[in-house]
C-alpha positions in Angstrom: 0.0 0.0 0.0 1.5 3.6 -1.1 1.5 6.0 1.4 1.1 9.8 -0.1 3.3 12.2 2.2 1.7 14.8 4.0 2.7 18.2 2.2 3.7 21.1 4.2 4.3 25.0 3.5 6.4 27.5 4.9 7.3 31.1 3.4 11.2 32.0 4.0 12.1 35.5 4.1 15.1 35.6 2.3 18.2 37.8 2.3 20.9 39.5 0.2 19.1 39.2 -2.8 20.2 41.9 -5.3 18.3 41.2 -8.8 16.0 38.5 -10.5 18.9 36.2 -10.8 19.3 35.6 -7.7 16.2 34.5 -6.8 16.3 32.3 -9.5 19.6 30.5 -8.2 17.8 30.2 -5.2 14.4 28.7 -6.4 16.4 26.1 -9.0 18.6 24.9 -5.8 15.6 24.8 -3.6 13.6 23.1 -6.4 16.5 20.1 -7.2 15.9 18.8 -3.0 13.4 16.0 -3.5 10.2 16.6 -2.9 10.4 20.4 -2.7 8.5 23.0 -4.9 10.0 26.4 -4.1 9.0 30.0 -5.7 11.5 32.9 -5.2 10.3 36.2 -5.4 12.5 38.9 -5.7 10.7 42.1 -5.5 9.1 40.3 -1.6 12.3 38.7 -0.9 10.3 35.8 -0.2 10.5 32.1 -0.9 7.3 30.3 -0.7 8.3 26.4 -0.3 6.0 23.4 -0.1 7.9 20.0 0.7 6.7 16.6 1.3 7.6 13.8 4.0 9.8 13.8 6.7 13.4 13.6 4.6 12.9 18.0 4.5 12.6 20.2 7.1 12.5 23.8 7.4 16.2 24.0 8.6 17.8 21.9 5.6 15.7 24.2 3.2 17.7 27.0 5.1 20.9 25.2 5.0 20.6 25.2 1.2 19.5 28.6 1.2 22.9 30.1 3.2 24.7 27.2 1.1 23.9 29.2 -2.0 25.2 32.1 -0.7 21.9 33.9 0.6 20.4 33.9 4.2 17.2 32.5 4.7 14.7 32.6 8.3 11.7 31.3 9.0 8.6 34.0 9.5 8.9 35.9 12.5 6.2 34.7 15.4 3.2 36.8 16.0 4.2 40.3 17.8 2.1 42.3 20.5 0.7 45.1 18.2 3.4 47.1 21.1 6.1 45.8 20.0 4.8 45.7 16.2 4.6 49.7 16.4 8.0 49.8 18.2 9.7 47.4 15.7 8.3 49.4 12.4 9.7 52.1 13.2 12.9 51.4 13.1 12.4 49.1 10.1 12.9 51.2 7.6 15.8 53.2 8.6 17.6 49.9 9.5 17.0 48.6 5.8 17.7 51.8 3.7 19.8 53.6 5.8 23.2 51.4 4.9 22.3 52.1 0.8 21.2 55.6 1.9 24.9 56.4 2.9 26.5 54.7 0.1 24.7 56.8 -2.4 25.5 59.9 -0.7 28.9 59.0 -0.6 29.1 58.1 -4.0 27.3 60.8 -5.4 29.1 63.6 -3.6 32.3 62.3 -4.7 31.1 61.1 -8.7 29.8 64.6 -9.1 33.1 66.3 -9.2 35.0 63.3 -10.7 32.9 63.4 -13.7 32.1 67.7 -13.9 36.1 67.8 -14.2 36.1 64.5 -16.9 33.0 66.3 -19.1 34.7 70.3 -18.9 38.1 70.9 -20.0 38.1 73.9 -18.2 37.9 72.2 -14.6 40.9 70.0 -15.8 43.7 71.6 -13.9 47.6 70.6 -14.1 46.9 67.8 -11.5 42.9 67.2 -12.0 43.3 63.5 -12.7 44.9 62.8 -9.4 42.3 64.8 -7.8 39.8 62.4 -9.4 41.9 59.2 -8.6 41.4 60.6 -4.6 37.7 61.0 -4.9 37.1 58.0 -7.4 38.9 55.2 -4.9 36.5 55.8 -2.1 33.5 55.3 -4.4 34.6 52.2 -6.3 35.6 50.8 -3.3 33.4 51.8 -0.2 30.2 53.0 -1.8 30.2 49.8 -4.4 31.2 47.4 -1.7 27.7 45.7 -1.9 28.2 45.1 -5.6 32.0 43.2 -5.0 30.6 41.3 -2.0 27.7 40.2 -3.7 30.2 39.1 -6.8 32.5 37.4 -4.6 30.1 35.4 -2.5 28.4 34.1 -6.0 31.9 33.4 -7.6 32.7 31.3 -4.6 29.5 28.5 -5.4 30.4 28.9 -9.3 27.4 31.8 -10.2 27.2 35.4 -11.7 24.6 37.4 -11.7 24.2 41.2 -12.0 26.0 42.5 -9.5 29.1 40.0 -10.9 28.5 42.4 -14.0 28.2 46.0 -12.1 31.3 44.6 -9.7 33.6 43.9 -13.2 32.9 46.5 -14.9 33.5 49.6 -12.4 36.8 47.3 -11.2 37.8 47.1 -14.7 37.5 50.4 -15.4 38.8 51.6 -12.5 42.0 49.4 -12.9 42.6 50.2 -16.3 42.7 54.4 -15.1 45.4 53.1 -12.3 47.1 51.7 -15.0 47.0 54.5 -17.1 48.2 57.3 -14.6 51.3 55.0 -12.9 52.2 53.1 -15.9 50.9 54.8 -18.9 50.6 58.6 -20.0 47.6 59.4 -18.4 49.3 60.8 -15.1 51.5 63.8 -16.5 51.0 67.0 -15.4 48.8 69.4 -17.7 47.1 66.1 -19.3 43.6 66.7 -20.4 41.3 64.6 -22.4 37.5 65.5 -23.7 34.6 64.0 -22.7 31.3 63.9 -24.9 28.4 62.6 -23.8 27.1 61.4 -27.0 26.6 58.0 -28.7 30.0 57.9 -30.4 33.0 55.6 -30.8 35.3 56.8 -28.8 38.6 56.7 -30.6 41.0 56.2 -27.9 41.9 59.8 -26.4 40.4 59.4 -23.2 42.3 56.7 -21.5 41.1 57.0 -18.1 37.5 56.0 -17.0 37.5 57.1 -13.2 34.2 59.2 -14.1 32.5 55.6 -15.7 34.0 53.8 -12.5 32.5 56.3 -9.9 29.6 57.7 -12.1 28.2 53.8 -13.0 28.7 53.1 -8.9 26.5 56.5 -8.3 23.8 56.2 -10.9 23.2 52.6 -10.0 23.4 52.7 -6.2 20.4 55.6 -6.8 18.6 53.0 -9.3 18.6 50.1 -6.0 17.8 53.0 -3.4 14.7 54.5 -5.1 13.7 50.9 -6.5 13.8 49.7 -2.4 12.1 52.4 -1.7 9.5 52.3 -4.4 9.0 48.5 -3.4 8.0 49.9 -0.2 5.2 51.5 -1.6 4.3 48.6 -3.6 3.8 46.8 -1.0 2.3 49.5 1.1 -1.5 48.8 0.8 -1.1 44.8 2.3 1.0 46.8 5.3 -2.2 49.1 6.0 -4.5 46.4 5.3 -3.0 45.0 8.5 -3.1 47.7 10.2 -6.6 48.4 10.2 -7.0 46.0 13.0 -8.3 47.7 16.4 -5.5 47.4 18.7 -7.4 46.8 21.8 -11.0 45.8 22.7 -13.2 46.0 26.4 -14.3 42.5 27.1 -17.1 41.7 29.1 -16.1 39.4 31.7 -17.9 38.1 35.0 -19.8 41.9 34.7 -16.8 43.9 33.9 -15.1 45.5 31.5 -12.0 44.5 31.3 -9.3 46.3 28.2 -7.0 43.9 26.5 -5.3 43.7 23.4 -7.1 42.1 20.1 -5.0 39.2 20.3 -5.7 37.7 23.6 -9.4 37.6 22.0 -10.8 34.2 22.3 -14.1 32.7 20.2 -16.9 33.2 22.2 -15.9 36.0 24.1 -18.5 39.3 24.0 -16.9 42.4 23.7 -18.2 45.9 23.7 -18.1 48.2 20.6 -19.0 51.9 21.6 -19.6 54.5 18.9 -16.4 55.2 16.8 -14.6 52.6 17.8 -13.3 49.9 15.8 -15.2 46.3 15.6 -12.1 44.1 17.2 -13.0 41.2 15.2 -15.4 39.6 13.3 -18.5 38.5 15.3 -22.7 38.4 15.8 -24.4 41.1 17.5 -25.9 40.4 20.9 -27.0 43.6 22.0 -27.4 46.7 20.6 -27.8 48.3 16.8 -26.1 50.6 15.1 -24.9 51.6 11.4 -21.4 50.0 11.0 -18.4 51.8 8.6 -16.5 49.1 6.2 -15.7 51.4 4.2 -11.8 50.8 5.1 -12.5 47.3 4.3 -14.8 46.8 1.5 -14.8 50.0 -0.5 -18.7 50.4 0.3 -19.7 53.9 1.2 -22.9 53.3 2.6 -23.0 52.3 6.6 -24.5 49.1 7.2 -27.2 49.3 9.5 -27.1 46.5 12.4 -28.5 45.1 15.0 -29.3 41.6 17.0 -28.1 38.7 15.2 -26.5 40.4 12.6 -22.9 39.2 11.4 -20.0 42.4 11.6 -16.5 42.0 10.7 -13.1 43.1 12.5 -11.4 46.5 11.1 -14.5 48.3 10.5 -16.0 51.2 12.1 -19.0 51.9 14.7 -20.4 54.7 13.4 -23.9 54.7 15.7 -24.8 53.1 18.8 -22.9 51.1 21.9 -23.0 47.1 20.5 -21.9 44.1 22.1 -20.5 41.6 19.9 -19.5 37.7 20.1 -16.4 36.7 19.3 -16.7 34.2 15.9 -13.5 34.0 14.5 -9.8 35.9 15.8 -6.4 35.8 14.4 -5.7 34.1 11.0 -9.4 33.1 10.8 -10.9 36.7 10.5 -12.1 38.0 7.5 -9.5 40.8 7.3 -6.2 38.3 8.3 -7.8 35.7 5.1 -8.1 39.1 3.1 -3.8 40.0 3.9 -2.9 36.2 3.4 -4.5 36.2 0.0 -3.8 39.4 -1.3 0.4 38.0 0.3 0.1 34.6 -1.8 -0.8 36.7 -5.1 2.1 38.8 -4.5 4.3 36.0 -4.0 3.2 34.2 -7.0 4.5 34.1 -10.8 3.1 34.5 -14.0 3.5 32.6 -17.0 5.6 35.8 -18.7 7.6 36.3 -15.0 9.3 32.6 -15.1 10.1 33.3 -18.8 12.2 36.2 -17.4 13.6 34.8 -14.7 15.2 32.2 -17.1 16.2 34.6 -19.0 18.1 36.2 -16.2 19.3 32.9 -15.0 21.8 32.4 -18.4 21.9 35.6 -19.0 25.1 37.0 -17.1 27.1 34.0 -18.5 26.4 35.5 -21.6 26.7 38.8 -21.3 30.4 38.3 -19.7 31.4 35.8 -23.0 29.8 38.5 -25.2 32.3 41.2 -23.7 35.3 39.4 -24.0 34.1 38.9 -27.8 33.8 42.5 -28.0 37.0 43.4 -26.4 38.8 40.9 -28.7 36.8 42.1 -32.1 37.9 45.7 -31.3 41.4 44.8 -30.7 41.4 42.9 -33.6 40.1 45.0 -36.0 43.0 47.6 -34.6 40.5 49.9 -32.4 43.2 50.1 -29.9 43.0 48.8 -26.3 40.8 51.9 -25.0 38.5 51.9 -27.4 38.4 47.8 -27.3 38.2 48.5 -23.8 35.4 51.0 -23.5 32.6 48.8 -25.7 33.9 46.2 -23.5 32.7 48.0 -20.1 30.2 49.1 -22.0 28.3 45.8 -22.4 28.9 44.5 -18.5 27.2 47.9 -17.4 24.4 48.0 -20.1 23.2 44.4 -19.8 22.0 44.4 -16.2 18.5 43.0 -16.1 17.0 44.1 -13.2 14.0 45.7 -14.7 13.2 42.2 -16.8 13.2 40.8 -12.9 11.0 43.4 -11.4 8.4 44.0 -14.0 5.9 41.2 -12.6 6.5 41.4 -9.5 5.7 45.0 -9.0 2.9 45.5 -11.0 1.5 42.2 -9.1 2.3 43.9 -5.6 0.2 47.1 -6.5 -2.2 46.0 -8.5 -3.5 43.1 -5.6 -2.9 45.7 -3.2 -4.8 48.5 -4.7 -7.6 45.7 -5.4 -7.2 44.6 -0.9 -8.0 48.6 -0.3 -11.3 48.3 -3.0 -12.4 45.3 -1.5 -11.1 43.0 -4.5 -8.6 40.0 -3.7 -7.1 38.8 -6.7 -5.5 35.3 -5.6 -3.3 34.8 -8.1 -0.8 35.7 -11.2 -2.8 33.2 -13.7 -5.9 34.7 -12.7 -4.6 38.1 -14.7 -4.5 36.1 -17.7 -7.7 35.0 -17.5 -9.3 38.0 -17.1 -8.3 39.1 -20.4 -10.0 35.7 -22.0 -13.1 35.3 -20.7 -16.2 36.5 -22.6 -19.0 35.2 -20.7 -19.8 35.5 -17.4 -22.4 32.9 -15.9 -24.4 35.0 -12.9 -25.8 32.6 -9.3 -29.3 34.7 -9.3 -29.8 34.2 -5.6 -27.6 36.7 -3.4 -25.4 37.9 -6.7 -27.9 39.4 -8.7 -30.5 39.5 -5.6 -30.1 40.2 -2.2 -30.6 36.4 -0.9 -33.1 37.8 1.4 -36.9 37.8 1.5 -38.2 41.7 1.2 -41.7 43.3 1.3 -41.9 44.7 -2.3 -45.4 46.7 -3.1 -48.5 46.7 -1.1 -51.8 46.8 -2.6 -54.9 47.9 -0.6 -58.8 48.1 -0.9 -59.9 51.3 -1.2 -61.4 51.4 2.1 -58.0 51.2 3.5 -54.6 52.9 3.9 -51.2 51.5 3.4 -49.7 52.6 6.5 -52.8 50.8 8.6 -52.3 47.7 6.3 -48.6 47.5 7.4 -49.1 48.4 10.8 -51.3 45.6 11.6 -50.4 42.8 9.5 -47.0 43.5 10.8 -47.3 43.5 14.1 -49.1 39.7 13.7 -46.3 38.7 11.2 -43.7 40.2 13.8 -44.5 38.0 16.4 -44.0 34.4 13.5 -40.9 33.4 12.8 -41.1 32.3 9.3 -39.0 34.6 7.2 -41.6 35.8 4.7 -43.5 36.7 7.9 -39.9 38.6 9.1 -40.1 40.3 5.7 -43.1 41.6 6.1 -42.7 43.0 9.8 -39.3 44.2 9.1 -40.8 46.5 5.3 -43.8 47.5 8.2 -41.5 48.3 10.3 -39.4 50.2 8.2 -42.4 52.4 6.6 -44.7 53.0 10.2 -42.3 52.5 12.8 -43.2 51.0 15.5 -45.7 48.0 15.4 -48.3 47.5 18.0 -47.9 44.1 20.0 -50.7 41.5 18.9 -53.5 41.1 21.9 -53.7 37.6 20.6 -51.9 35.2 18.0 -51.8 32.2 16.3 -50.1 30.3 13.4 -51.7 28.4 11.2 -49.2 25.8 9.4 -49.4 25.8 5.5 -51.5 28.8 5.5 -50.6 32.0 7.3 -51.3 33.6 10.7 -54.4 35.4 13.0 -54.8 37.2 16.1 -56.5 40.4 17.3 -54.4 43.6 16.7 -55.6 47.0 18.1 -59.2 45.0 18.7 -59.2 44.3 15.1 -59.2 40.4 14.5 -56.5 40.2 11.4 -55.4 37.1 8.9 -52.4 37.2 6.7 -51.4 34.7 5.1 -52.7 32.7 1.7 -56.1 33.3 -0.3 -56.9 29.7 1.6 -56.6 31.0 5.0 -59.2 33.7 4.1 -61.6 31.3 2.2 -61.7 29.6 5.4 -63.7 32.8 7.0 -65.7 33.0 4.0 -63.9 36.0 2.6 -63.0 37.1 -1.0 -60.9 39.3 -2.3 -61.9 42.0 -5.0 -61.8 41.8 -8.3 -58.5 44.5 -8.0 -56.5 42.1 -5.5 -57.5 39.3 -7.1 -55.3 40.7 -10.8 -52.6 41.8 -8.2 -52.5 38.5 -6.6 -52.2 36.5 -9.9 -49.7 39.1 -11.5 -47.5 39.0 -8.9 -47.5 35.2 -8.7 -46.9 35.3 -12.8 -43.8 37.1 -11.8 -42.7 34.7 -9.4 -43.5 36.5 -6.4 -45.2 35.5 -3.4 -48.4 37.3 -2.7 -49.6 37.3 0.8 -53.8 38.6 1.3 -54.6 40.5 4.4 -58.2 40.9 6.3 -59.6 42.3 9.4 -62.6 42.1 10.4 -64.1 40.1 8.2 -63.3 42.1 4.6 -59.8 41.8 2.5 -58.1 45.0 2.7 -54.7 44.2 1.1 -52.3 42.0 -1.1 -48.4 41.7 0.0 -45.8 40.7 -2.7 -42.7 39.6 -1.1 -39.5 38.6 -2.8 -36.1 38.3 -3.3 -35.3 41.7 -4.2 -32.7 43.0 -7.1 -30.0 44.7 -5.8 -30.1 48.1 -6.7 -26.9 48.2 -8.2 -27.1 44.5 -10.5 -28.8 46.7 -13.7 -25.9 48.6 -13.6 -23.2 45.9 -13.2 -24.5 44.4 -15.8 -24.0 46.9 -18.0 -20.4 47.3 -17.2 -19.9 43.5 -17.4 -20.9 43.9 -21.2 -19.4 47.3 -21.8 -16.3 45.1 -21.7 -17.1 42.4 -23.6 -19.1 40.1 -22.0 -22.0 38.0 -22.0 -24.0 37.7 -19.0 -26.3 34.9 -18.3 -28.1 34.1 -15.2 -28.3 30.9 -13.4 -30.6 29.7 -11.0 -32.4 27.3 -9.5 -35.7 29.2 -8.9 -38.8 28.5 -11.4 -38.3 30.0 -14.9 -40.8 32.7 -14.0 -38.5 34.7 -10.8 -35.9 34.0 -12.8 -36.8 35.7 -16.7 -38.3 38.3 -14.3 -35.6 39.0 -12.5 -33.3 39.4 -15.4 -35.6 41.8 -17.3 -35.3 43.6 -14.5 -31.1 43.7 -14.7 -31.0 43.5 -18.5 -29.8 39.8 -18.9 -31.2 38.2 -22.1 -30.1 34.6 -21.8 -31.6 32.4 -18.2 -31.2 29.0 -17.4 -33.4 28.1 -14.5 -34.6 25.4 -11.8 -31.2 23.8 -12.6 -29.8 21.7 -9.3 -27.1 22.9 -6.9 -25.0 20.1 -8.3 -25.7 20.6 -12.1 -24.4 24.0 -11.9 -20.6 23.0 -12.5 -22.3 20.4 -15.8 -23.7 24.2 -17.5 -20.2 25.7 -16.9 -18.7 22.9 -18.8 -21.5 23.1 -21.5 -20.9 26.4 -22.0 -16.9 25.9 -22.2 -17.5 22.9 -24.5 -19.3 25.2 -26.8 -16.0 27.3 -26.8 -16.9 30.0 -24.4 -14.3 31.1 -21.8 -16.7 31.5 -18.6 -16.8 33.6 -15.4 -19.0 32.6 -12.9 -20.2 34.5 -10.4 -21.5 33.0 -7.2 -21.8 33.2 -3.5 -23.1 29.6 -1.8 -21.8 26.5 -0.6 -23.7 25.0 -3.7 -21.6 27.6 -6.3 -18.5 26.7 -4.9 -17.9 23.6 -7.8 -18.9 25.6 -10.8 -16.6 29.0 -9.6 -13.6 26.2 -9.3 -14.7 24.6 -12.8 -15.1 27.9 -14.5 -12.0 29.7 -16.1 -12.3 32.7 -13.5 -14.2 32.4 -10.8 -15.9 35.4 -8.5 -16.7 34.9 -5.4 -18.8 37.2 -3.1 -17.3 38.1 0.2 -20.5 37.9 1.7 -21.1 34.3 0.5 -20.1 31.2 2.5 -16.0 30.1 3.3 -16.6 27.1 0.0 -17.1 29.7 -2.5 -14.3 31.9 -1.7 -12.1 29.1 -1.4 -13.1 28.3 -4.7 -13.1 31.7 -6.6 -9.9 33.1 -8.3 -11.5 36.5 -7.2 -13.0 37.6 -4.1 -15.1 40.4 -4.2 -15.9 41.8 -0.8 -18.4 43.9 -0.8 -21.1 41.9 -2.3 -21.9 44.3 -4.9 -21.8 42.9 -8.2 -20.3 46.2 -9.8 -17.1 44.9 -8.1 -16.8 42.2 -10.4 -16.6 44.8 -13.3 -14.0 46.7 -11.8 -12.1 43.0 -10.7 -11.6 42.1 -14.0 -11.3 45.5 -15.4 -8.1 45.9 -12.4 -7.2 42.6 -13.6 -6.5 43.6 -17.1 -4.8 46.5 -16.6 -2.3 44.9 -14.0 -1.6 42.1 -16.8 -1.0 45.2 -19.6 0.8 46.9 -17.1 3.0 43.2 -16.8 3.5 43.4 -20.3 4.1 46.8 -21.0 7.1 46.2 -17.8 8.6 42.9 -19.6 8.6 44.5 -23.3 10.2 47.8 -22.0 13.2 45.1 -20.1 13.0 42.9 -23.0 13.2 46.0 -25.9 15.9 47.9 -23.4 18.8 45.2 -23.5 17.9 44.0 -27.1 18.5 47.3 -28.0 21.1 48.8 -25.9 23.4 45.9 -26.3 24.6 46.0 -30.1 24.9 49.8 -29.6 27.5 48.9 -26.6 29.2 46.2 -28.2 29.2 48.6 -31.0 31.5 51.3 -29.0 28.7 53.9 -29.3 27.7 53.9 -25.5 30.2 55.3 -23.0 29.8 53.2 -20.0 28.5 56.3 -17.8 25.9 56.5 -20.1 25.6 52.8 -20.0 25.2 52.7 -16.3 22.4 55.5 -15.8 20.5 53.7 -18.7 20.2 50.5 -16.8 19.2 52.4 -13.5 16.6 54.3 -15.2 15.6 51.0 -17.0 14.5 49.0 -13.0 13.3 52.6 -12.1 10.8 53.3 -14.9 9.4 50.4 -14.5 8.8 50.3 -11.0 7.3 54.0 -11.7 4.6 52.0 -14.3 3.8 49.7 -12.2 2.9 52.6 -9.3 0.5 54.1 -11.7 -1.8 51.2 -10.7 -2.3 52.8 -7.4 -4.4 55.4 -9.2 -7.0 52.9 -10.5 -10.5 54.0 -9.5 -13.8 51.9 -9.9 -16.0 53.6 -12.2 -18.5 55.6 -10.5 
C-alpha cells in the first residue's frame, strides 16, 4: 500500500538578494531537493516552499539557502501590536539607511570626478589625481555591496548582475590606475574631452574614473529608489493589516475589562461603543447601530445593524454602543484571510515572470562571454586597447536585467494591493491572464444578482383602507411568526410606520398563514386559503394583483380584518439596486452575461428583465451547476461565474475565473480566483477591469526590459555607448518600470 506524504508550506524571508537572478539561483537549488517546490520572489524577498515527507525540514531548506550564498529565516512569530509599532519604526531606517549612505557618498564624490572629466576647463595641471582621490572611495566603499555580492556568487560557481556592475567599475577603475602610474595618463597638464554622446570613442580618453564612480552613483540611486518604491508597492497589504483595532473592552464576570485584540478568544463578548473599531469579526448580541466598512470593503454606505446580525473586524461603529460575540480571531478573521490572500498573489509568478527569470538565470554568462568577444573584435580589428576596452565595459554595465526581474513582480504587488484597499482580492498571477480571455460571465441569481433575502416589495390595498394601517397591523401579527416571509413583512412595516403595536392575541396556522387580534381588530395574513376559510374574498383588483405578482414569481400574501380583504403583499427576493448597472459594465467590456438559477423559470426571466440579462437558465440543481459551466466551455466559451453559496463553490472552481462574493459562504471563496468583498456585483466589473490592466501593465514592464537590452546591447558592443551612459540607462531602465507599475495605485472603480 502507497502511502502519499503529508505536504507542508512555509514562506522564508530571504536575504541579500540583489536582482531577479538571484532568486532564481535560489528557487532552482531549492527546487532540485526532493520533494520540494519552491518560488522565489525577488521584488518580496520571499521564498514560498512546499515539501513533502519527513526527509525535508525547514532548517535543511535553510541550510541550502545560506549554502547558495543567501540567508534565509523562518517567518517571525506573532508580535504584540506594542512591540509591532515599536519594531516598524525602526524598520525602515535599519534597511535603507546602509544604501542611503552609500549613495550619498558616492554621489558627492562622482559629481566632481565626472564635472572635471566632461569640462576641459575644470581640468587643472593635476585634475586627474584629484579624481583618482575622490574616485577610490567610491569604487571601493560605496560599491562594496556590488563586490561582496560578486565574490560570494563566484565562490558557489554563479554570476549574476552584481558580478557584472562589480567587473565592470573594477575594470574600469583598474585600467585608469594603469593609465596614470604606468601609462601617459598621469602627466602633469594632461587633459582629455569627454562627450556625452553616442559615439565611438577613438582612444583619447584613456582614463574612465568618471564611468568607474559615475556607473557606482547612478546605480546605487537606481537600487535606493527601486527599495524604496518596493515599499510602496507593498504599502497597501501593510495598511490592510493595520486596520485591525489594537485593543478591545471585554465583558467578563460583569466587567469590562481592556485587552489587546490578540488575547481575544471565540466566544468572548466584547463591547463596541460609537467610533470605535469592531475588534473582530463576530454576531451582535446587544445593541444596533450603522457600521463603517468602508476601510475594508470599499462600500460607502453604513450598514445598518443590529441583533443577530454578522460584523466583521477593522471596520468602524459609526452609531450606537453594540456588544459583539467573538466568531473568528487571528488568522481566521475576514481581514487576516483578506492580507494572506492578497500575500500569496504577491508572491506568486506569471506565465511571462518565469520566462524572465530564465532569462536572467543564463543571461550574465552570456553577457560576460559577449564582452570578451567584444573586447577581442575591437582589438582585432585595430580599435586600440581603449577603445576595445570601453565597448567592453560598455556591455557589462548596459546588460543588467533588473527591470526584466521586477516588472511582474511589481505590478502584481500594486495591483493586488490596490484591489485589498477596493475590496477585490485577486488570488493569483494566472488569474490576470484570465481576465483578459473570458467573454462570458455565468451570474448565481440568488444573493449575486439578488439580495438572498426575502423583502416586502409593493403593497396593494382596498380602497377602504390605507397602506400605513395595512402595514401596521399585518406587521405587528407577522412580527411576532418566525417564518422569514413573515420577518419580511414586519421588518418592510417596520421600516415604513415605525413602531408596530404588540398582537393582543396570536396564532399560526401551518401551511397557510397567521391570526390574532391587533388593536381590537381580529387580522389574517397569510394565503387566499386561509381567508376562504372565514368565507372571505378578495376584489376583483386584489384578485389581478395577486395572480400578476405570482406570474412574476413572487409570493403574494392577502390581508383581512374584520371580516373584509383589505390588502395583497408581494414579497421577494429583491434585485439589488446596483445588479442593472453591473450588468452593464460586465458587457461594456465584452461580456455575456447569463443568469443561473435554481428558482422557477418565471422569478428568474423576471428578474433578469429587471437587470438586462437576455439569456436564463433556470430550476437547474445545486450540483448541475458546475455540468452548464462545462456546457458552455464545451461550446468554446471562456466563462466567469459568479457565485456566493456552498452549492456555487464547484462551478466557480470549474469555470475559467471564478468570483466569489465576500458575503457568501467560506466554500465559494475558497473556490473563486477573485473575491469580491463587498457583495456588490459592480465589483466584479471593476475585478476584472483591475485585472486587465495589472496584466497590460506586466507586459508593457517585460517589453520595456526585454526592448531595453535588445536594443542597448549591439549599440555597446558597437562602441557607441560610453559606459557612464551605460550605467544610468540600466538604472533608469529598473526605475521606470517600477514608476509604471505605481500608476496602478491610481486605478479607480467607475462611479
Amino acid at each position: 500500500m502507497t502511502t502519499i506524504a503529508e505536504s507542508h508550506e512555509v514562506e522564508l524571508a530571504i536575504g541579500g538578494m540583489t536582482c531577479a537572478s538571484c532568486a532564481a539561483r535560489i528557487e532552482k537549488k531549492l527546487n532540485r531537493m526532493d520533494g520540494v517546490e519552491a518560488t522565489v520572489n525577488y521584488a518580496t524577498e520571499k521564498a514560498k516552499v512546499s515539501y513533502r515527507g519527513t526527509d525535508v525540514s525547514v532548517g535543511d531548506l535553510i541550510a541550502t539557502v545560506e549554502a547558495t550564498g543567501y540567508t534565509a529565516q523562518e517567518p517571525a512569530p506573532p508580535r504584540t501590536e506594542s512591540a509591532a509599532e515599536t519594531e516598524g519604526a525602526a524598520d525602515e531606517p535599519d534597511e535603507l539607511r546602509p544604501l542611503r549612505q552609500r549613495l550619498i557618498t558616492a554621489a558627492a564624490l562622482a559629481v566632481p570626478v565626472i564635472a572635471m572629466a566632461m569640462v576641459p576647463a575644470l581640468q587643472i595641471e593635476y585634475w586627474q589625481w584629484l579624481s583618482l582621490m575622490l574616485a577610490a572611495p567610491v569604487v571601493t566603499y560605496a560599491a562594496w555591496p556590488f563586490h561582496r555580492a560578486a565574490w560570494t556568487n563566484a565562490k558557489h560557481g554563479a554570476a549574476t548582475m552584481d558580478t557584472l556592475i562589480s567587473v565592470g567599475t573594477t575594470a574600469a577603475f583598474l585600467w585608469s590606475l594603469w593609465a596614470l602610474f604606468f601609462g601617459t595618463a598621469g602627466t602633469p597638464g594632461m587633459t582629455h574631452p569627454f562627450e556625452l554622446t553616442i559615439a565611438r570613442t577613438d582612444g583619447a580618453g584613456n582614463i574612465y574614473l568618471e564611468a568607474a564612480a559615475g556607473v557606482t552613483a547612478f546605480i546605487l540611486a537606481g537600487r535606493y529608489f527601486e527599495a524604496r518604491s518596493k515599499r510602496k508597492a507593498g504599502a497597501a497589504l501593510k495598511a490592510l493589516l493595520e486596520l485591525g483595532a489594537k485593543e478591545v473592552t471585554v465583558l467578563r464576570d460583569g466587567r469590562e475589562v481592556t485587552v489587546p485584540t490578540a488575547e481575544l478568544q471565540v466566544g468572548d463578548r466584547f463591547l463596541v461603543r460609537p467610533g470605535e473599531k469592531i475588534a473582530t469579526d463576530g454576531t451582535v448580541v446587544e445593541g444596533a447601530s450603522a457600521v463603517d466598512a468602508s476601510m475594508l470593503t470599499g462600500e460607502s454606505v453604513p450598514v445598518e445593524v443590529t441583533v443577530g446580525d454578522n460584523v466583521t473586524g477593522a471596520t468602524l461603529n459609526a452609531g450606537g454602543r453594540l456588544v459583539v460575540e467573538a466568531t473568528r480571531v487571528g488568522a481566521d478573521t475576514q481581514l487576516a484571510r483578506m492580507a494572506k490572500l492578497v500575500e500569496d498573489a504577491q508572491n506568486g509568478k506569471a506565465a511571462a515572470q518565469r520566462l524572465a527569470d530564465k532569462i536572467s538565470a543564463v543571461f550574465v554568462p552570456i553577457v560576460i562571454a559577449l564582452a570578451l568577444a567584444t573586447l577581442g573584435f575591437w582589438l582585432g580589428n585595430g580599435a586600440g586597447l581603449t577603445a576595445a576596452f570601453t565597448a567592453a565595459v560598455a556591455v557589462l554595465i548596459i546588460a543588467c536585467p533588473c527591470a526584466l526581474g521586477l516588472a511582474t513582480p511589481t505590478a502584481l504587488m500594486v495591483g493586488t494591493g490596490r484591489g485589498a484597499q477596493l475590496g477585490i482580492l485577486i488570488k493569483g498571477p494566472e488569474v490576470l491572464e484570465t481576465t483578459r480571455k473570458v467573454d462570458t460571465i455565468v451570474l448565481d441569481k440568488t444573493g449575486t444578482v439578488t439580495t438572498g433575502r426575502m423583502t416586502l416589495l409593493v403593497t396593494h390595498t382596498a380602497a377602504t383602507t390605507t397602506e400605513e394601517e395595512v402595514l401596521r397591523l399585518a406587521g405587528a401579527l407577522e412580527h411576532a411568526s418566525e417564518h422569514p416571509i413573515a420577518q419580511a413583512v414586519a421588518a418592510g412595516a417596520s421600516a415604513k410606520v415605525g413602531t408596530l403595536p404588540t398582537p393582543e392575541d396570536f396564532a399560526n396556522i401551518a401551511g397557510l398563514g397567521v391570526q390574532g387580534v391587533v388593536d381590537g381588530h381580529a387580522v389574517l395574513v397569510g394565503r387566499e386559503k386561509l381567508l376562504a376559510e372565514w368565507a372571505i374574498d378578495l376584489p376583483a383588483e386584489l384578485d389581478r394583483a395577486k395572480n400578476e405578482a405570482e406570474a412574476r414569481g413572487r409570493t403574494a400574501i392577502a390581508v383581512a380584518w374584520d371580516g373584509e380583504a383589505r390588502a395583497v403583499l408581494e414579497v421577494a427576493d429583491a434585485v439589488k439596486d446596483t445588479s442593472p448597472e453591473a450588468i452593464r459594465r460586465l458587457r461594456a467590456l465584452g461580456l455575456t452575461p447569463i443568469l443561473l438559477t435554481g428558482d422557477n423559470e418565471a422569478v428568474a426571466k423576471s428578474v433578469a428583465a429587471e437587470v438586462g440579462i437576455d439569456e436564463v437558465i433556470a430550476e437547474v440543481m445545486p450540483e448541475d451547476k458546475v455540468d452548464v459551466v462545462k456546457r458552455l466551455q464545451a461550446e468554446g466559451k471562456s466563462v466567469a461565474m459568479v457565485g456566493d453559496g456552498v452549492n456555487d463553490a464547484a462551478a466557480l472552481a470549474q469555470a475559467d475565473l471564478g468570483l466569489a462574493m465576500g458575503t457568501g459562504t467560506d466554500a465559494a471563496i475558497e473556490a473563486g480566483d477573485l473575491t469580491l468583498v463587498r457583495g456588490d456585483l459592480r465589483a466584479a466589473a471593476d475585478a476584472i477591469r483591475l485585472s486587465r490592466k495589472t496584466l497590460g501593465t506586466i507586459r508593457s514592464n517585460l517589453f520595456w526590459a526585454f526592448a531595453y537590452n535588445v536594443a542597448a546591447l549591439p549599440l555597446a558592443a558597437a562602441g557607441l555607448l560610453n559606459p557612464m551612459i551605460a550605467g544610468a540607462a540600466m538604472a533608469f531602465s529598473s526605475v521606470f518600470v517600477v514608476g509604471n507599475s505605481l500608476r496602478l495605485r491610481g486605478f479607480t472603480p467607475q462611479s
